[in-house]
VODOKE-904003 format. One record per residue: x, y, z of N, C-alpha, C in turn; residue in three letters. Coordinates in pm, whole numbers, plus 32768, in hexadecimal, padded with zeros to 4 digits. Atoms other than C-alpha are relative to their C-alpha. Example, Ala and Ser with C-alpha at 12.3 -4.5 7.8 and 13.67 -1.06 7.14 Angstrom:
<recs>
80597F89800084CE7E3E830C805A80788000ALA 7FAE7F897FFA85577F9682CA7FB3806D8049SER 
</recs>
This chain:
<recs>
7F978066800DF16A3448657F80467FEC8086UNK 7FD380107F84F1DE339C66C980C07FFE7FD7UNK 7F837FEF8004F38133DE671680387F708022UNK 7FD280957F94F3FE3297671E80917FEF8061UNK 7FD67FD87F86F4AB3253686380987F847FEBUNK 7FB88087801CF6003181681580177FAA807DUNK 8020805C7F8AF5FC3103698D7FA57F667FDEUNK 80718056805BF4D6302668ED80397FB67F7DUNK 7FE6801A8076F59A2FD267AD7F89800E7F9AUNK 80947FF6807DF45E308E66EA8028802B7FBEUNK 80197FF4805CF471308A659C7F917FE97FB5UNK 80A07FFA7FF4F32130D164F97FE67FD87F72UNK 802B80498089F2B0301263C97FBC80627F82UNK 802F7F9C803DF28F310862AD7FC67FBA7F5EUNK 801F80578066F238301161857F857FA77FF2UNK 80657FF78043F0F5300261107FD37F578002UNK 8032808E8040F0FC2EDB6052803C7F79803BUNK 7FCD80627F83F1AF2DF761727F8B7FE5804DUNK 807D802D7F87F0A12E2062457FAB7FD27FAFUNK 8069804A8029EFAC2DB6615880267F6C7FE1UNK 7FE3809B8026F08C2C68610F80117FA48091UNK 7FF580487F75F0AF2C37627C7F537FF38045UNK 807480497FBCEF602C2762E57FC27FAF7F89UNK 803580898061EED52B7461AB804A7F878048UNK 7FB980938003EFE32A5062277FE27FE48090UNK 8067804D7F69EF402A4763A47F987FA07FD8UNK 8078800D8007EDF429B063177FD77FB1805FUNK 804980497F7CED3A297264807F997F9D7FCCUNK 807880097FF6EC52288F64BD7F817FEA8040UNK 806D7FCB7FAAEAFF288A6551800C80138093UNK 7FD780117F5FEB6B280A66AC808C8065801DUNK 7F767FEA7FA8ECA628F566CD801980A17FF1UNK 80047F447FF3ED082A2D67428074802C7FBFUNK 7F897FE7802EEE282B0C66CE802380218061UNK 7FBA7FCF7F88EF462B9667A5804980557F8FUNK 7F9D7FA8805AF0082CB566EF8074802F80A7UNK 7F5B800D7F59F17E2CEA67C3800980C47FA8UNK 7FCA7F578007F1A82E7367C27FBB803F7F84UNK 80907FC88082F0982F0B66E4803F808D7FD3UNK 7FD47F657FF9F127305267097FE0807A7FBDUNK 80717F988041F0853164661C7F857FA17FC1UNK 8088806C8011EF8E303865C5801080107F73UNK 7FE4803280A8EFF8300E64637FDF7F977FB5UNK 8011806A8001EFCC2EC764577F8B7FC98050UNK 807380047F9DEE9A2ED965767F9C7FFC7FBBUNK 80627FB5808AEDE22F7F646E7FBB7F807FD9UNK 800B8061800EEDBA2E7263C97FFA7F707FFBUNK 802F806C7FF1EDB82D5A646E7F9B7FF98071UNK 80837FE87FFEEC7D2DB464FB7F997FF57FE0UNK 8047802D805EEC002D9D63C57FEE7F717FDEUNK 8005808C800FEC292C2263CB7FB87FDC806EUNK 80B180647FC9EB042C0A64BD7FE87FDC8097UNK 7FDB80467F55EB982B4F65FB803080738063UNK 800A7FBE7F88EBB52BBF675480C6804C7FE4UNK 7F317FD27FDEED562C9967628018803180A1UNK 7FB47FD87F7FEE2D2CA168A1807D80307FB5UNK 7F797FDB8032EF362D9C685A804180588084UNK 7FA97FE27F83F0632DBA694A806F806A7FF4UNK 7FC67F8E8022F0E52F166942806D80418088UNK 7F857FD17F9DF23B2F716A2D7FED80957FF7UNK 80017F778024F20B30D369DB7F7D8040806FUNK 807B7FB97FE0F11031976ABD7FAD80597FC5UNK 800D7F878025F0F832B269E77FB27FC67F7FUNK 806180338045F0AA31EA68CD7F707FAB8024UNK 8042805A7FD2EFC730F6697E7F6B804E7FFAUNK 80847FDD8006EEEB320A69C97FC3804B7FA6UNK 80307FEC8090EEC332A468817FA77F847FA6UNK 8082805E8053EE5E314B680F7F747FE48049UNK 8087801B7F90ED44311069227FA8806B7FC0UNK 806B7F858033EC9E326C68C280077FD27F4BUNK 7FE97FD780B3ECEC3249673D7F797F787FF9UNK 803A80288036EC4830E667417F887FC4806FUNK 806B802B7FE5EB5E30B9684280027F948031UNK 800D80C97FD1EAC12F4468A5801B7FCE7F92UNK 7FE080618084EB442EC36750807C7FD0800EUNK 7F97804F7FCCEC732E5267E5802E7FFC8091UNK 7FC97FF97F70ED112E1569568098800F8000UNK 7F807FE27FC6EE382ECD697B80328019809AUNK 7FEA80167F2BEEFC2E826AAF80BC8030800CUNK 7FA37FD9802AF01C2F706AFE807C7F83807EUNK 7FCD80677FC4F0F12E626B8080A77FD67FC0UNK 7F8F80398018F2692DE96B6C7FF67F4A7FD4UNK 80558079801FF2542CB26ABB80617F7D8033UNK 7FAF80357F9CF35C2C2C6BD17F847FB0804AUNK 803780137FA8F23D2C166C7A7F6D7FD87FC6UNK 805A800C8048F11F2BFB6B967FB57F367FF1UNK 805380687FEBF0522AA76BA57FD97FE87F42UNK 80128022806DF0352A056A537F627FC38035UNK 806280617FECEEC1298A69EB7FEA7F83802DUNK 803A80827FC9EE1128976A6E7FBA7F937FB7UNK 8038801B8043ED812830696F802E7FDD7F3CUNK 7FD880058096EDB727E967DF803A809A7FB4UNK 7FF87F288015EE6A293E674A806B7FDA7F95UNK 7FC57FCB8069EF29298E6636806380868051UNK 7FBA7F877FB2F04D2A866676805480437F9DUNK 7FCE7FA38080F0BF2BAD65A48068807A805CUNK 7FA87F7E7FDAF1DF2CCA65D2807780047FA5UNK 7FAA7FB8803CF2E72D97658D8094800A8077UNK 7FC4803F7F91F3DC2CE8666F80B980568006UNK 7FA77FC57FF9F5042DA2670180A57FCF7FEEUNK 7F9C80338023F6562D47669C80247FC58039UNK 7FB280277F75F7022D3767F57FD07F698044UNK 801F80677F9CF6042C60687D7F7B7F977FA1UNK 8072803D8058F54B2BCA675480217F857FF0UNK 7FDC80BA7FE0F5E12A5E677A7FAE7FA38043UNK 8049801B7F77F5542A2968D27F5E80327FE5UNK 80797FAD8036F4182AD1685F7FC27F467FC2UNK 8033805B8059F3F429C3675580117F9F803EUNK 801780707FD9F45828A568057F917FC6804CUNK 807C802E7FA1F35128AB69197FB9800C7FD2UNK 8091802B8052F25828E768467FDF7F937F90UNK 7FCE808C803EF29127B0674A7FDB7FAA8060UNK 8026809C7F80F2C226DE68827F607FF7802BUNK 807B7FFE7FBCF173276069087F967F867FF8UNK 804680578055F056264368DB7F83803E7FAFUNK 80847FAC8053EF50274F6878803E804D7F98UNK 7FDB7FC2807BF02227C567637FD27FD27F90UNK 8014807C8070EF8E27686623801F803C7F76UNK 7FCC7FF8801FF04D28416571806380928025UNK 7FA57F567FEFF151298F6566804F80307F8EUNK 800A7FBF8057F1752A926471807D80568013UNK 7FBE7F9E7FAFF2B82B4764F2806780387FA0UNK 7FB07F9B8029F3A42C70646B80AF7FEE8020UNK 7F92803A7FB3F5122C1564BB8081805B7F9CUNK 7F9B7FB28058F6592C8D645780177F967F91UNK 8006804B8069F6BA2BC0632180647FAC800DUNK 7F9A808E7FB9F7EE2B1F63AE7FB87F88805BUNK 803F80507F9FF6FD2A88649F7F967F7A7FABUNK 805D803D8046F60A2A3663B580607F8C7FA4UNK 7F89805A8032F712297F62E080557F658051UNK 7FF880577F9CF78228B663F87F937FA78023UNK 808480837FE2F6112817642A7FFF7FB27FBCUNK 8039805B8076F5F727B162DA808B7FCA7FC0UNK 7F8380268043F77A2747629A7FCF7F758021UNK 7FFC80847FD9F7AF25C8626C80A67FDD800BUNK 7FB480377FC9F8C924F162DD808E80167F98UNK 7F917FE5804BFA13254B623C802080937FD7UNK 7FD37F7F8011F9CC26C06219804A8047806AUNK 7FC37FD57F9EFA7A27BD62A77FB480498080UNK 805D7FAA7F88F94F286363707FC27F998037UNK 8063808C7FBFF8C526EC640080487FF98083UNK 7FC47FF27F63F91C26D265607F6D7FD38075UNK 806A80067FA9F83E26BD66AB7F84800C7FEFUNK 808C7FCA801AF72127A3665E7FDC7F9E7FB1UNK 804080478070F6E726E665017FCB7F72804AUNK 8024805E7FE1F6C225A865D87FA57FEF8064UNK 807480117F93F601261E66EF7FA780057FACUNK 809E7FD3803CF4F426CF65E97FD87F587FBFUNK 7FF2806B8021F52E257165537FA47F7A8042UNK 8056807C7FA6F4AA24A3669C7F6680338009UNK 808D7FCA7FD2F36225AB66C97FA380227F66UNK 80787FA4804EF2E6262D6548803D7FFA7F82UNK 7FBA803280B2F319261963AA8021809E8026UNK 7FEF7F818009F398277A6354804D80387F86UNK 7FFD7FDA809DF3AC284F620E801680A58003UNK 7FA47F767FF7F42C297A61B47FB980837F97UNK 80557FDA8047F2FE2A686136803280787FBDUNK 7FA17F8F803CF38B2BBD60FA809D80228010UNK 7F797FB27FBBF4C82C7B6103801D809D7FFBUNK 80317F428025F4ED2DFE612B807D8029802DUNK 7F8B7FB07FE3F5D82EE66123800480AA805DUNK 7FED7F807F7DF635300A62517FC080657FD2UNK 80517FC38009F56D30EA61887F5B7FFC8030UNK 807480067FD6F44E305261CB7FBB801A80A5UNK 80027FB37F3BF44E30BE637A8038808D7FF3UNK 7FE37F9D7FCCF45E31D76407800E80208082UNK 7F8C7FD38048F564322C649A803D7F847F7FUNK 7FCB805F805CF619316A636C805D7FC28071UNK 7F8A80767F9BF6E3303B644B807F7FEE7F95UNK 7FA680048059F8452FEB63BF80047F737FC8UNK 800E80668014F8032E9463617F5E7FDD7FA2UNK 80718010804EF6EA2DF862747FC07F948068UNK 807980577FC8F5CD2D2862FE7F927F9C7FA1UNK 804480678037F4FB2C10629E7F5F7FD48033UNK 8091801F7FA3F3872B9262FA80267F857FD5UNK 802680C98034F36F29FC63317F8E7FDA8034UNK 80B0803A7FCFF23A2955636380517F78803DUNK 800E809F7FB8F2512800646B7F8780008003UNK 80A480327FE8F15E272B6473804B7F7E8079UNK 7FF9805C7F89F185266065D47FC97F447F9EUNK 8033805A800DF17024F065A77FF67FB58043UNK 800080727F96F1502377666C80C07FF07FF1UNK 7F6480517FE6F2E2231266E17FEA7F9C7FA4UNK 7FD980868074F392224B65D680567F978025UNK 7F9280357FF6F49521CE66CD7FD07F9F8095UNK 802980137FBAF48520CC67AA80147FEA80A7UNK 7FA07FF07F9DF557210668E17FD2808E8059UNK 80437F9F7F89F537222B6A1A8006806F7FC7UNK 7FF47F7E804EF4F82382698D808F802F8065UNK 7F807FE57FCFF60D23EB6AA8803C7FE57FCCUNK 7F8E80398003F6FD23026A74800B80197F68UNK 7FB07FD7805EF6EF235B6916803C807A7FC0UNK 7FE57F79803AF70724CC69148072800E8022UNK 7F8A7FF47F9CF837248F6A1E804C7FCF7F87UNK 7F9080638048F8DA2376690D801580797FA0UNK 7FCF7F98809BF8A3247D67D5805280838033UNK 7FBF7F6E7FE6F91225E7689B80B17FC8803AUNK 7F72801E7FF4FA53250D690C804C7FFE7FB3UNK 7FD280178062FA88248667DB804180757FB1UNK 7FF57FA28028FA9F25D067688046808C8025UNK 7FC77FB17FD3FB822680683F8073801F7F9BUNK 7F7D7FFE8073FCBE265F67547FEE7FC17FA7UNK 803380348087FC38265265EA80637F717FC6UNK 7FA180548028FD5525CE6574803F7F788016UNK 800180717FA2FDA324D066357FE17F6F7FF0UNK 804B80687FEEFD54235C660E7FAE7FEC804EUNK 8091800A7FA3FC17232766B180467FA3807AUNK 7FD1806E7FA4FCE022096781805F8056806BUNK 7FAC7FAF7FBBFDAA231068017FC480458087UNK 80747FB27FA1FC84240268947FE67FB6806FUNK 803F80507FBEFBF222DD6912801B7FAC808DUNK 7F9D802D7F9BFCFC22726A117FD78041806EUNK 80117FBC7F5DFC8322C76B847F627FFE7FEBUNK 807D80077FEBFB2322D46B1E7FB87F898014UNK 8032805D7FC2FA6121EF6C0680437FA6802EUNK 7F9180477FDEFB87218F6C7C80417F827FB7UNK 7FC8803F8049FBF120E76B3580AA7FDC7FF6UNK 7F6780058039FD6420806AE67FE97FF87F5CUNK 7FE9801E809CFDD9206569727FD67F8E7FCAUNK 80008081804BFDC21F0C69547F247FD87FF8UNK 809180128006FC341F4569D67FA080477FA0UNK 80517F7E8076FBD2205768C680167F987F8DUNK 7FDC80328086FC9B1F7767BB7F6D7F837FD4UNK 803A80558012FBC51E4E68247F6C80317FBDUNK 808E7FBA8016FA641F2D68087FE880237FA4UNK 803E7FC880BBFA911FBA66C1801C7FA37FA2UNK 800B803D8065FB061E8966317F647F9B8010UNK 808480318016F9D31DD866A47F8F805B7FDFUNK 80587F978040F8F41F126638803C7FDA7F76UNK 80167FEF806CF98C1EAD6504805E80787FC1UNK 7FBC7FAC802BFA711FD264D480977FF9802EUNK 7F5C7FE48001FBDB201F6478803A80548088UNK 7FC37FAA7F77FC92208865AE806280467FBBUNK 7FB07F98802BFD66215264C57FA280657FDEUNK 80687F95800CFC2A225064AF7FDB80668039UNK 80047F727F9EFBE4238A64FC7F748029802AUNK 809B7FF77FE7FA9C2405658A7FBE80627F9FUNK 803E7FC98069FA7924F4647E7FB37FD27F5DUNK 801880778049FA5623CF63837F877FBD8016UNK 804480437FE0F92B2332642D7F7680318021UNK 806F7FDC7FE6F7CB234064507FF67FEE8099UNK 804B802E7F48F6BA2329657B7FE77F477FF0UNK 7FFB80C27FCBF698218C652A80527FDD803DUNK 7F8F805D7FF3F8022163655F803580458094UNK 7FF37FD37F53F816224C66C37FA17F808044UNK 808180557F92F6D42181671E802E7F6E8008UNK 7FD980A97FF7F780200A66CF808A8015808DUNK 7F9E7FE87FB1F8AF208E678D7FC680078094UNK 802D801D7FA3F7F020BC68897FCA7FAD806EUNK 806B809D7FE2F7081F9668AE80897FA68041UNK 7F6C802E7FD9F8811F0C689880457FEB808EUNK 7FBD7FBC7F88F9231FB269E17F8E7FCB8046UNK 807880367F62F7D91F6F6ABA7FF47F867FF5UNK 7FF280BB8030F7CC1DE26A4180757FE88034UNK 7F4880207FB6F95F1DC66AA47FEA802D8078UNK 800E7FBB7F8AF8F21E8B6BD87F8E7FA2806FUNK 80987FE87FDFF7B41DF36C1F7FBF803B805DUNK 804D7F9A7FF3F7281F076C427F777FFA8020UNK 806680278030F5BD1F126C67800A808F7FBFUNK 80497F6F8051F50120076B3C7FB580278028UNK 809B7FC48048F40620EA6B59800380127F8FUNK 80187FDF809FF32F21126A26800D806D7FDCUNK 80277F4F8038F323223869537F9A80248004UNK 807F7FDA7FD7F2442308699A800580B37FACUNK 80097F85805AF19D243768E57FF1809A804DUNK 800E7F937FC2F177252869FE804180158073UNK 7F877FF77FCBF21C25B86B2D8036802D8032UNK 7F857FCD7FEEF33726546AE1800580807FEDUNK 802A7F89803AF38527A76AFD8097801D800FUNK 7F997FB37FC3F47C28AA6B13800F8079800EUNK 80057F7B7FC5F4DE2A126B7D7FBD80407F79UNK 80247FBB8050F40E2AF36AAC800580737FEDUNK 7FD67F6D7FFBF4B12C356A697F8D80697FCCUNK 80667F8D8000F40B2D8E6A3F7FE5801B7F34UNK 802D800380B0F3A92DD8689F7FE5809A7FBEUNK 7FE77FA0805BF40A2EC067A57F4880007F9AUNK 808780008043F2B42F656729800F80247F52UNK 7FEC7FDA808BF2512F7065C47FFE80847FC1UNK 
</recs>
């Protein structure tokens, strides 16, 4: 039994029947590889092995890394690597883990955004997970829910409780499946992650409020934008979907004329922190 190292945030997946619902809900296919994020006693390695396709698994741990190399041989490519630094496929992949609390946000986002994502299977704390799949008026809908929103559908497969890791974490956890899709919106992926994470500085807030200084708006230029988007300038951004960021938008660059870039499905990245093994 490896000591897990809390530097790492390892907590080690002790639940049986999780892992068998988490890799049933990967189902690769022919063209695509897997990527597992922190394999760590290979619990989950195990078996998804057994599903056939080529596995890249990215293990922060040295100690573990090389236990898995000897344990499994050429049946997978473990690479002991910080996944700061780690190089996402190149190719079509599927992506599975047991994603670390601290840095399991950032984890998920870049991989979603990726364009070779074609889907991700990931472990999360359950506040987090809750937040992907909240809609507009709850109390956990905010940023995240709208970024996962611009890159992937997302569902909320299991839920487990601190017994199930080892060490037991003080918080419960969730597995969600994304499935990446084509942009629904039709305005700059920037300019809209900038409009929604503004929007979203002070929940509370009338959205007309936030909005003041951004892009060097005045009041009277936000009022004009959301009433031609069509929306109540007495609104809050917690109230609103991704159509009604994306009209707002279209909005502000038209009053601006602006030119657009299109949306586009690939890209974008961002810092990719180190990963809590399973």
């Amino acid at each position: 039994m490896a000591k897990p190292k809390k530097k790492w945030g390892q907590n080690f997946l002790r639940n049986r029947g999780a892992v068998e619902k988490i890799v049933a809900a990967v189902e690769p296919q022919d063209d695509e590889v897997l990527l597992e994020v922190g394999p760590g006693e290979g619990v989950l390695t195990d078996k998804l092995i057994d599903l056939g396709r080529p596995l890249i698994a990215y293990e922060i741990d040295p100690v573990l890394a090389e236990r898995l190399r000897l344990r499994l041989g050429a049946r997978a490519e473990v690479r002991n690597e910080d996944a700061v630094d780690a190089a996402l496929p190149d190719s079509p992949y599927r992506a599975v883990g047991n994603l670390p609390y601290n840095v399991g946000t950032p984890i998920l986002r870049r991989v979603i955004a990726d364009p070779n994502c074609r889907r991700a299977v990931f472990m999360l704390q359950k506040e987090v997970a809750e937040r992907l799949v909240a809609n507009p008026g709850d109390e956990q809908y905010g940023y995240l829910t709208l970024y996962r929103e611009m890159f992937a559908s997302a569902k909320i497969l299991i839920s487990l409780g601190p017994k199930s890791f080892y060490p037991a974490p003080k918080v419960h956890s969730a597995v969600v499946v994304l499935d990446p899709r084509p942009p629904s919106y039709s305005s700059d992926r920037e300019g809209l992650l900038s409009l929604i994470s503004i929007s979203f500085r002070m929940r509370r807030k009338k959205l007309v409020n936030n909005l003041i200084g951004w892009r060097e708006l005045d009041r009277e230029g936000v009022v004009r934008a959301m009433v031609a988007a069509g929306i109540n300038p007495d609104a809050r951004a917690e109230t609103l979907g991704l159509p009604e960021f994306d009209r707002i938008l279209v909005a502000v660059t038209a009053s601006r004329g602006d030119e657009k870039p299109p949306a586009s499905a690939g890209g974008f990245s961002f810092p990719f922190t180190s990963s809590r093994t399973t």
